[in-house]
C-alpha positions as CSV (number, residue, x, y, z in Angstrom):
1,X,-9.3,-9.1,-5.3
2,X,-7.0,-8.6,-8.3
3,X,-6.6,-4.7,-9.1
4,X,-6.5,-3.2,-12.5
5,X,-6.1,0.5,-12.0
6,X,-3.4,2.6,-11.0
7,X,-2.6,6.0,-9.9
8,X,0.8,7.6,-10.8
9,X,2.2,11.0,-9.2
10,X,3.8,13.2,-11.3
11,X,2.9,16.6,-10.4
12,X,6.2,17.8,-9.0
13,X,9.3,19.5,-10.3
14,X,11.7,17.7,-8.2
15,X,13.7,20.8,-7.5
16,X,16.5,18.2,-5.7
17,X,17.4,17.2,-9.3
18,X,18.4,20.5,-10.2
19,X,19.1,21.8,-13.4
20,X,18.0,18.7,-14.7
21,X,14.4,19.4,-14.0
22,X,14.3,22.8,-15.8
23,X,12.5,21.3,-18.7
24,X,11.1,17.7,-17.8
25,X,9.2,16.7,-14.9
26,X,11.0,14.5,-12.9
27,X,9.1,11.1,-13.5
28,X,10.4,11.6,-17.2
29,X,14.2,11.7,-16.5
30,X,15.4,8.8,-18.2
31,X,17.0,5.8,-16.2
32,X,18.4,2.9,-18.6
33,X,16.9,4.1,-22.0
34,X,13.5,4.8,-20.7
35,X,11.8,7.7,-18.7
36,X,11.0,6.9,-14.9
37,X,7.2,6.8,-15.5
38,X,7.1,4.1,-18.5
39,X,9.4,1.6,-16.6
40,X,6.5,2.1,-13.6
41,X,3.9,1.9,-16.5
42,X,5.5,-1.3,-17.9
43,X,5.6,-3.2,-14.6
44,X,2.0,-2.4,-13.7
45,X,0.9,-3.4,-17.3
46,X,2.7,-7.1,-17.4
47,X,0.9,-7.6,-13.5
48,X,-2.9,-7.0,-15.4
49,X,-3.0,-3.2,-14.5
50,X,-4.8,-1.5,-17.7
51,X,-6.2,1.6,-16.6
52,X,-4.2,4.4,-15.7
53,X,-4.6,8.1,-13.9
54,X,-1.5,10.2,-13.9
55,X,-1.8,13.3,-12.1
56,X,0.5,15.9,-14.0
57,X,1.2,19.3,-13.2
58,X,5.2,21.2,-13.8
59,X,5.6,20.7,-17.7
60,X,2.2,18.1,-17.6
61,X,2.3,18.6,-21.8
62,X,5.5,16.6,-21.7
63,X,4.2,13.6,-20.2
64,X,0.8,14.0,-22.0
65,X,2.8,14.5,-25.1
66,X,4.5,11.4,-24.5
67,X,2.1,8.9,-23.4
68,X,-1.1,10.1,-25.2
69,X,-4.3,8.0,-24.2
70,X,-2.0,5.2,-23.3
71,X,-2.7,2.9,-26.5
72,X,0.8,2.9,-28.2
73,X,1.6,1.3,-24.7
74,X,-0.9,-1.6,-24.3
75,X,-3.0,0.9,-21.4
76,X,-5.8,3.4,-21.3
77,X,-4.6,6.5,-19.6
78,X,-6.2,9.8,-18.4
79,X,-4.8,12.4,-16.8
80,X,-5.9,15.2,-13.9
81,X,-3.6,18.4,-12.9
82,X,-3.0,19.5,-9.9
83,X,-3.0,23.0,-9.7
84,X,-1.9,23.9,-6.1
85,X,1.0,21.7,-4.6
86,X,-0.1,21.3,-0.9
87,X,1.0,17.7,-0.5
88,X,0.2,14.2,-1.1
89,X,-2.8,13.7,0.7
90,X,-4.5,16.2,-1.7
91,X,-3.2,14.8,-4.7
92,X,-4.7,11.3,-3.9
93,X,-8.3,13.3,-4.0
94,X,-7.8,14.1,-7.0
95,X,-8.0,10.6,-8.3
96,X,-11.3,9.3,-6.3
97,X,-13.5,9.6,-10.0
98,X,-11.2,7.6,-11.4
99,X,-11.2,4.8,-8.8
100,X,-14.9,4.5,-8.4
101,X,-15.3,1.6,-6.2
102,X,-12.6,0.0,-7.6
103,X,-9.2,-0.8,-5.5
104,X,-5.8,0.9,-7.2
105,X,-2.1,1.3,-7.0
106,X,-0.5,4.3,-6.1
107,X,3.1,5.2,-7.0
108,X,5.1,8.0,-6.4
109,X,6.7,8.8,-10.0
110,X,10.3,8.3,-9.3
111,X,10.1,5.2,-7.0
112,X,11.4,2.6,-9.0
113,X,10.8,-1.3,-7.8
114,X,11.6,-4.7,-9.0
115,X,8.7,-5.8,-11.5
116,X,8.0,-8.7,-9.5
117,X,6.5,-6.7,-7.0
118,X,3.6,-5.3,-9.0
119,X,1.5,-8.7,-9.0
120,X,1.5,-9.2,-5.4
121,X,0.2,-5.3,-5.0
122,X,-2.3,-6.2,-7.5
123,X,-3.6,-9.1,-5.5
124,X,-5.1,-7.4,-2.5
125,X,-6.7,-9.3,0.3
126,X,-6.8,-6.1,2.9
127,X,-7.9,-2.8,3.3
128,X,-4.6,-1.4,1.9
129,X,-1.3,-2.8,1.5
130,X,2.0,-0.4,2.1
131,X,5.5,-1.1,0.7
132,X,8.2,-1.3,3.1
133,X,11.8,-1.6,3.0
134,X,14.4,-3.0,6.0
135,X,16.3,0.3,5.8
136,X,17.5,1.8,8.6
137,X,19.7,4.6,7.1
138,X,16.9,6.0,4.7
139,X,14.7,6.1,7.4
140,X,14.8,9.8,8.3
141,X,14.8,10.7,4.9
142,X,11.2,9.3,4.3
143,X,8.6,7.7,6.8
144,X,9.2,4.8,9.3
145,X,6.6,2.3,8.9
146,X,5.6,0.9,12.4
147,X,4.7,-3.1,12.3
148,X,3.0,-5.4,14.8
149,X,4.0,-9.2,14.6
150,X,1.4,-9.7,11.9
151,X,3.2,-7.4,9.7
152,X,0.5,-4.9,9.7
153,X,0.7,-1.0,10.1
154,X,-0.2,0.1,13.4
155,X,1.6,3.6,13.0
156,X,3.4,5.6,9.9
157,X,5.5,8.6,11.1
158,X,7.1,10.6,8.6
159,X,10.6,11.6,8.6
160,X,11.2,11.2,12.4
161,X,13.5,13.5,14.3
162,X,15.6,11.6,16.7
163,X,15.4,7.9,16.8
164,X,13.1,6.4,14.2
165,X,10.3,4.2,15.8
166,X,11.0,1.7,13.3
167,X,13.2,0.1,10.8
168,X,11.1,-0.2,8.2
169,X,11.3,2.3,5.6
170,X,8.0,3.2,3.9
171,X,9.1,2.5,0.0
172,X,6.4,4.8,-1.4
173,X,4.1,2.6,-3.5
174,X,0.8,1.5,-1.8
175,X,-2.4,-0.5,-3.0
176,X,-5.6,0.9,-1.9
177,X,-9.4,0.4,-1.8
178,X,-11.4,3.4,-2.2
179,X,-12.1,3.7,1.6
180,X,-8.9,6.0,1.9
181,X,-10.7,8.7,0.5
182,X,-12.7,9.0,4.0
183,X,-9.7,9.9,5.7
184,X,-8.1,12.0,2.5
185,X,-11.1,13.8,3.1
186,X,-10.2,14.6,6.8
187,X,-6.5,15.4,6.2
188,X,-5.2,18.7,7.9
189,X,-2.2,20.6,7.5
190,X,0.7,18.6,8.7
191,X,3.9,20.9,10.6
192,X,5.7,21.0,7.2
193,X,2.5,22.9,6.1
194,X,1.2,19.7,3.5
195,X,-1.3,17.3,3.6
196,X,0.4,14.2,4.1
197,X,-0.6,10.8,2.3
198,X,0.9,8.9,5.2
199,X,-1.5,10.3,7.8
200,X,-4.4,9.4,6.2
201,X,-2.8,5.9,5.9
202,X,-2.0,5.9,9.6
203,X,-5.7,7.2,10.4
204,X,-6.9,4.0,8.2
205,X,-4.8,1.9,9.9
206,X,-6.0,3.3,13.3
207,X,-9.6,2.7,12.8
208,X,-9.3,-0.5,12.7
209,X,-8.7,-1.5,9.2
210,X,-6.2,-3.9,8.0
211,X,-3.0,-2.2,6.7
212,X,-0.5,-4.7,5.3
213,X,3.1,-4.5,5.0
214,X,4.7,-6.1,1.9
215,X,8.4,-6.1,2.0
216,X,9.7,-5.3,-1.2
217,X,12.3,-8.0,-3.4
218,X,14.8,-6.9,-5.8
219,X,16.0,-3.6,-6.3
220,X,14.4,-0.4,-5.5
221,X,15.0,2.9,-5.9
222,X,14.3,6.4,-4.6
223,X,15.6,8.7,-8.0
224,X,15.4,11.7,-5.6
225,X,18.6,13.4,-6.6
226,X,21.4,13.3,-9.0
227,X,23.7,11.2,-7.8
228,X,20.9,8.4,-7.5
229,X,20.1,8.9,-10.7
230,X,23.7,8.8,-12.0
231,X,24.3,5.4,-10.2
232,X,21.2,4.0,-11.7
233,X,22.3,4.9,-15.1
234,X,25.8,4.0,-14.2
Protein backbone atom coordinates (compact mmCIF):
# COMPACT_ATOMS: atom_id res chain seq x y z
CA UNK A 1 0.00 0.00 0.00
CA UNK A 2 1.69 3.30 -0.93
CA UNK A 3 1.04 6.12 1.87
CA UNK A 4 0.48 9.68 1.14
CA UNK A 5 -0.06 11.28 4.50
CA UNK A 6 2.11 12.26 7.22
CA UNK A 7 2.08 13.28 10.71
CA UNK A 8 4.86 15.57 12.09
CA UNK A 9 5.52 16.41 15.92
CA UNK A 10 6.34 19.66 16.80
CA UNK A 11 4.64 20.51 19.89
CA UNK A 12 7.72 20.70 22.18
CA UNK A 13 10.12 23.33 23.26
CA UNK A 14 13.13 21.17 23.38
CA UNK A 15 14.33 22.68 26.62
CA UNK A 16 17.82 20.50 25.99
CA UNK A 17 18.57 23.13 23.30
CA UNK A 18 18.61 25.78 25.60
CA UNK A 19 18.63 29.24 24.95
CA UNK A 20 18.26 28.42 21.60
CA UNK A 21 14.66 27.47 21.96
CA UNK A 22 13.60 30.68 23.65
CA UNK A 23 11.92 31.91 20.57
CA UNK A 24 11.59 28.94 17.88
CA UNK A 25 10.23 25.58 18.47
CA UNK A 26 12.80 23.22 18.10
CA UNK A 27 11.76 21.48 14.72
CA UNK A 28 12.50 25.05 13.19
CA UNK A 29 16.22 25.34 14.26
CA UNK A 30 17.94 25.57 11.14
CA UNK A 31 20.42 22.62 10.12
CA UNK A 32 22.30 23.45 6.64
CA UNK A 33 20.18 26.50 5.37
CA UNK A 34 16.92 25.08 6.19
CA UNK A 35 14.67 24.51 9.41
CA UNK A 36 14.53 20.86 10.74
CA UNK A 37 10.80 20.40 9.73
CA UNK A 38 11.14 21.45 5.87
CA UNK A 39 14.11 19.10 5.25
CA UNK A 40 11.51 16.24 6.95
CA UNK A 41 8.75 17.96 4.64
CA UNK A 42 11.03 17.76 1.62
CA UNK A 43 11.89 14.04 1.89
CA UNK A 44 8.32 12.95 2.44
CA UNK A 45 7.18 15.17 -0.53
CA UNK A 46 9.82 13.65 -3.31
CA UNK A 47 8.57 9.79 -1.80
CA UNK A 48 4.57 10.80 -3.00
CA UNK A 49 3.63 12.10 0.54
CA UNK A 50 1.13 15.25 -0.10
CA UNK A 51 -0.85 15.64 2.76
CA UNK A 52 0.44 16.82 5.90
CA UNK A 53 -0.73 17.18 9.83
CA UNK A 54 1.74 19.00 12.10
CA UNK A 55 0.85 19.11 15.48
CA UNK A 56 2.22 22.52 16.88
CA UNK A 57 2.11 23.81 20.19
CA UNK A 58 5.36 26.19 22.05
CA UNK A 59 5.53 29.23 19.48
CA UNK A 60 2.97 27.02 16.98
CA UNK A 61 2.48 30.68 14.99
CA UNK A 62 6.07 30.36 13.95
CA UNK A 63 5.74 27.19 12.17
CA UNK A 64 2.20 28.15 10.92
CA UNK A 65 3.67 31.38 9.88
CA UNK A 66 6.19 29.67 7.97
CA UNK A 67 4.59 26.85 6.18
CA UNK A 68 1.06 28.28 5.66
CA UNK A 69 -1.46 25.71 4.01
CA UNK A 70 1.65 24.00 2.61
CA UNK A 71 1.16 25.24 -1.15
CA UNK A 72 4.38 27.36 -1.57
CA UNK A 73 5.95 23.90 -0.78
CA UNK A 74 4.27 21.39 -3.32
CA UNK A 75 1.91 19.91 0.00
CA UNK A 76 -1.38 20.56 1.70
CA UNK A 77 -0.85 21.00 5.32
CA UNK A 78 -3.15 21.49 8.45
CA UNK A 79 -2.24 21.77 11.69
CA UNK A 80 -3.77 20.63 15.36
CA UNK A 81 -2.31 22.07 18.94
CA UNK A 82 -1.65 20.27 21.58
CA UNK A 83 -2.55 21.93 24.52
CA UNK A 84 -1.43 19.74 27.49
CA UNK A 85 2.10 17.93 26.98
CA UNK A 86 1.53 14.45 28.60
CA UNK A 87 3.55 12.48 26.05
CA UNK A 88 3.56 10.92 22.78
CA UNK A 89 1.00 8.55 22.91
CA UNK A 90 -1.52 11.44 23.31
CA UNK A 91 -0.22 13.50 20.71
CA UNK A 92 -0.65 10.66 18.06
CA UNK A 93 -4.67 10.94 19.04
CA UNK A 94 -4.62 13.97 18.13
CA UNK A 95 -4.12 13.11 14.49
CA UNK A 96 -6.79 10.10 14.08
CA UNK A 97 -9.30 12.77 11.86
CA UNK A 98 -6.68 13.43 9.79
CA UNK A 99 -5.71 9.86 8.98
CA UNK A 100 -9.25 8.51 8.44
CA UNK A 101 -8.65 5.09 7.21
CA UNK A 102 -5.75 6.05 5.56
CA UNK A 103 -2.05 4.56 6.63
CA UNK A 104 0.63 7.69 7.59
CA UNK A 105 4.07 8.47 8.59
CA UNK A 106 4.92 9.72 11.83
CA UNK A 107 8.09 11.71 12.60
CA UNK A 108 9.34 13.09 15.50
CA UNK A 109 10.38 16.87 14.34
CA UNK A 110 14.01 16.82 14.98
CA UNK A 111 14.86 13.30 13.70
CA UNK A 112 16.49 13.86 10.67
CA UNK A 113 17.10 10.66 8.13
CA UNK A 114 18.54 10.02 4.81
CA UNK A 115 15.82 10.83 2.04
CA UNK A 116 16.08 7.53 0.70
CA UNK A 117 14.33 6.23 3.48
CA UNK A 118 11.07 7.89 3.03
CA UNK A 119 9.90 5.68 -0.10
CA UNK A 120 10.35 2.52 1.57
CA UNK A 121 8.14 3.90 4.70
CA UNK A 122 5.77 4.90 2.24
CA UNK A 123 5.45 1.46 0.80
CA UNK A 124 3.81 -0.39 3.62
CA UNK A 125 3.05 -4.08 3.37
CA UNK A 126 2.37 -4.54 7.46
CA UNK A 127 0.57 -3.40 10.17
CA UNK A 128 3.19 -0.79 11.08
CA UNK A 129 6.75 -0.46 10.17
CA UNK A 130 9.32 1.06 13.01
CA UNK A 131 12.74 2.56 12.20
CA UNK A 132 15.61 1.10 13.82
CA UNK A 133 19.21 1.81 14.06
CA UNK A 134 22.26 -0.77 15.06
CA UNK A 135 23.26 1.53 17.92
CA UNK A 136 24.27 0.31 20.84
CA UNK A 137 25.60 3.53 22.64
CA UNK A 138 22.26 5.53 21.96
CA UNK A 139 20.40 2.95 23.28
CA UNK A 140 19.69 4.14 26.74
CA UNK A 141 19.13 7.44 25.65
CA UNK A 142 15.91 6.33 23.55
CA UNK A 143 14.10 2.93 23.29
CA UNK A 144 15.68 -0.58 22.39
CA UNK A 145 13.71 -2.09 19.70
CA UNK A 146 13.49 -5.95 20.40
CA UNK A 147 13.58 -8.10 16.97
CA UNK A 148 12.76 -11.81 16.25
CA UNK A 149 14.68 -13.40 13.18
CA UNK A 150 12.02 -12.00 10.82
CA UNK A 151 13.03 -8.54 11.79
CA UNK A 152 9.72 -7.89 13.41
CA UNK A 153 9.00 -6.11 16.79
CA UNK A 154 8.19 -8.40 19.42
CA UNK A 155 8.99 -5.85 22.34
CA UNK A 156 9.94 -1.93 22.47
CA UNK A 157 11.30 -0.77 25.93
CA UNK A 158 12.05 2.65 26.36
CA UNK A 159 15.20 3.95 27.75
CA UNK A 160 16.24 0.75 29.67
CA UNK A 161 18.09 0.85 32.95
CA UNK A 162 20.77 -1.63 33.10
CA UNK A 163 21.52 -3.68 30.14
CA UNK A 164 19.43 -2.86 27.11
CA UNK A 165 17.44 -5.91 25.72
CA UNK A 166 18.56 -5.07 22.41
CA UNK A 167 20.83 -3.40 20.04
CA UNK A 168 18.65 -1.87 18.03
CA UNK A 169 17.96 1.64 18.59
CA UNK A 170 14.35 2.77 17.83
CA UNK A 171 15.19 5.90 15.25
CA UNK A 172 11.94 7.67 15.97
CA UNK A 173 10.03 7.71 12.56
CA UNK A 174 7.31 5.00 12.16
CA UNK A 175 4.62 4.24 9.38
CA UNK A 176 1.29 3.35 10.63
CA UNK A 177 -2.26 2.20 9.65
CA UNK A 178 -4.92 3.58 11.56
CA UNK A 179 -5.34 0.49 13.84
CA UNK A 180 -2.82 2.18 16.31
CA UNK A 181 -5.35 4.30 17.46
CA UNK A 182 -7.05 1.17 19.33
CA UNK A 183 -4.20 0.96 21.50
CA UNK A 184 -3.51 5.00 21.69
CA UNK A 185 -6.77 4.81 22.99
CA UNK A 186 -5.76 2.40 25.87
CA UNK A 187 -2.49 4.16 26.79
CA UNK A 188 -1.92 4.72 30.60
CA UNK A 189 0.45 6.73 32.44
CA UNK A 190 3.87 5.37 31.93
CA UNK A 191 6.54 5.65 35.34
CA UNK A 192 7.94 8.98 33.84
CA UNK A 193 4.31 10.12 34.21
CA UNK A 194 3.63 10.32 29.95
CA UNK A 195 1.78 8.38 27.70
CA UNK A 196 4.23 6.76 25.73
CA UNK A 197 3.97 6.22 21.81
CA UNK A 198 6.17 3.19 22.10
CA UNK A 199 3.82 1.20 24.35
CA UNK A 200 1.06 1.48 22.24
CA UNK A 201 3.43 0.18 19.53
CA UNK A 202 4.60 -2.73 21.69
CA UNK A 203 0.80 -3.42 22.65
CA UNK A 204 0.23 -3.59 18.54
CA UNK A 205 2.94 -5.70 18.15
CA UNK A 206 1.72 -7.98 21.07
CA UNK A 207 -1.55 -8.65 19.69
CA UNK A 208 -0.53 -10.19 17.11
CA UNK A 209 0.02 -7.67 14.40
CA UNK A 210 2.85 -7.45 12.16
CA UNK A 211 5.42 -4.77 13.38
CA UNK A 212 8.36 -4.43 10.90
CA UNK A 213 11.71 -3.21 11.50
CA UNK A 214 13.35 -1.20 8.73
CA UNK A 215 16.98 -0.48 9.30
CA UNK A 216 17.62 2.86 8.38
CA UNK A 217 20.64 3.81 5.36
CA UNK A 218 22.58 6.98 5.30
CA UNK A 219 22.81 9.38 7.92
CA UNK A 220 20.53 10.03 10.64
CA UNK A 221 20.27 12.23 13.17
CA UNK A 222 18.77 12.85 16.66
CA UNK A 223 19.16 17.18 16.81
CA UNK A 224 18.43 16.70 20.57
CA UNK A 225 20.96 19.11 21.93
CA UNK A 226 23.43 21.68 20.95
CA UNK A 227 26.36 20.09 20.31
CA UNK A 228 24.42 17.69 17.71
CA UNK A 229 23.14 20.48 16.23
CA UNK A 230 26.49 22.20 15.92
CA UNK A 231 28.12 19.15 14.33
CA UNK A 232 25.36 18.96 11.79
CA UNK A 233 25.91 22.47 10.77
CA UNK A 234 29.55 22.00 11.14
Amino acid sequence: MKVRKAVLLAAGKGTRMKELTNELPKPMLVVRGKPILLHIIEGLRAAGVLEFCIVVGFKAEIVREYFGDGSKFGVRITYVTQVVQDGTGRVVELAKEFAGNDPFVLSYGDILIAPENYVRLTNLEYDALVTTKLNESEVAKGGSVVLNDRFELIDLVEKPTGPAPSPWYNAGVYTFRPSIFTFTAKLKLSPRGEYELTDAVRDLAQSGAVVKGLELTGEWADVRDPDVLAALNA
